[in-house]
N, C-alpha and C positions, 0 to 999 in steps of 0.2 A: 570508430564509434558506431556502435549498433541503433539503431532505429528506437525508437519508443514508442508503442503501442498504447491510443486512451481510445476508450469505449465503454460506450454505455455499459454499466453494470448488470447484467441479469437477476433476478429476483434470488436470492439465497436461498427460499425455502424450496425453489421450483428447479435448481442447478445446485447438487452436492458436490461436492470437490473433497475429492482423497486429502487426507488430515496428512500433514508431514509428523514423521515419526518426533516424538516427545526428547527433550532436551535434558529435560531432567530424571530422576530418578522412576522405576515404576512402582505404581501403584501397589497396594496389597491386593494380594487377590479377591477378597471379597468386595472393594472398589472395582477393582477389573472390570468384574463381569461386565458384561453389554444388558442394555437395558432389552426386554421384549421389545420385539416392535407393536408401536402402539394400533388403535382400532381406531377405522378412517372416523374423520370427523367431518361432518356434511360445512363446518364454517372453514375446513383448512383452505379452502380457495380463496377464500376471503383476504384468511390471514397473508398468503404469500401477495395477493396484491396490494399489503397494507407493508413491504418488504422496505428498509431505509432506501431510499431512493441515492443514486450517487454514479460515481462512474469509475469501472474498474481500469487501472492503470496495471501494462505487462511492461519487465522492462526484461530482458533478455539475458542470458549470462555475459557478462564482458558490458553491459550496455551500460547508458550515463544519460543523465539525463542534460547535462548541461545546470550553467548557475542562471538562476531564475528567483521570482519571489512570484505572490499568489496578489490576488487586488482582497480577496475575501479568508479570513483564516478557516481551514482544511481541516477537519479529521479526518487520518488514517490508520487503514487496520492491515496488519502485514496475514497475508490470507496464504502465499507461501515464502519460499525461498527468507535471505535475509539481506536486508538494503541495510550498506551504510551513506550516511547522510554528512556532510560537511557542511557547517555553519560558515557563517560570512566571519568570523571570528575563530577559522581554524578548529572550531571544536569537532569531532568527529564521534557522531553517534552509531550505534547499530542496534537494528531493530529486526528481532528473527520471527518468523510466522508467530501468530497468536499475538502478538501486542501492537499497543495503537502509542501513536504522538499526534501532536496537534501544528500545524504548520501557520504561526501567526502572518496575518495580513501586513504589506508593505514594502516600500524599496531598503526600509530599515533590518529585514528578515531577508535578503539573498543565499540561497542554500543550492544545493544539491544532492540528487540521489545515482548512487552505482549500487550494480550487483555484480560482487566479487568473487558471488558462487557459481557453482554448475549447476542450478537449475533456476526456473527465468522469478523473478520476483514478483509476486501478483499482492496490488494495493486495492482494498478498495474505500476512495474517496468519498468525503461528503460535505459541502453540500453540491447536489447536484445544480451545475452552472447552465442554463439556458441552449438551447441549442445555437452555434454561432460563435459563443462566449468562449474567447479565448481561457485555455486551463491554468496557463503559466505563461506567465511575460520572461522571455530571455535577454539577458543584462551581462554586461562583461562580469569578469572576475569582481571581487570586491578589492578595497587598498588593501596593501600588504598581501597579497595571493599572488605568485606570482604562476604562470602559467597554468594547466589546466590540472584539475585534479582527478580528474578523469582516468588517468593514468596507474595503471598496477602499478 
């Protein structure tokens, strides 16, 4: 099992990050185009530290997070790679860059996330938890799970 990397998140508008290529079909070319870039704006400093505040979670290729639950429910936005997620109920979701889920509060929501791919899975979380404040409480398997799912 690989490490799990959480830290503070960087302001979004102030740290770009290369777009993973499109899942779906492309665009018509007239869509395509790229916009100009735009002409500075004297409040853009403002805006980026006005950025959702939260903390980015890396998980690694091969990595796992372990089964866990949150004390406060989470949104997440998959910013790359694609995490699948196993519910306390066997269900098994996948969530690829570009879309969000919400991780409810409770020992009633035990889950877990891996990344299955080759490249590292970058979340970023919110709300942002206090400095100190544990991210994720670790808790055995739930009933009926037997051994780890962590496993290719």
């Amino acid at each position: 099992m690989r490490a799990l990397q959480v830290r503070a998140a960087p302001p979004r508008a102030t740290t770009p990050r290369p777009r993973p290529k499109p899942q779906s079909k492309s665009l018509p070319k007239s869509l395509a185009k790229a916009n100009p870039k735009p002409k500075a704006n004297p409040r853009s400093k403002a805006r980026a530290k006005q950025a959702v505040p939260g903390r980015e979670v890396v998980i690694p290729p091969g990595g796992c997070t372990g089964w866990h639950f949150h004390r406060v429910p989470l949104d997440a936005v998959v910013l790359a790679g694609t995490l699948t997620r196993v519910l306390s109920d066997g269900t098994v979701e996948t969530h690829p860059a570009g879309t969000s889920f919400v991780e409810p509060a409770g020992i009633d929501h035990i889950h877990l996330g891996h990344n299955l791919g080759a490249e590292p899975v970058v979340l970023h979380i919110t709300p942002a938890l206090p400095a100190g404040t544990p991210f994720a409480i670790p808790t055995p398997p739930p009933p009926g799970v037997t051994g780890s799912a962590c496993c290719r």
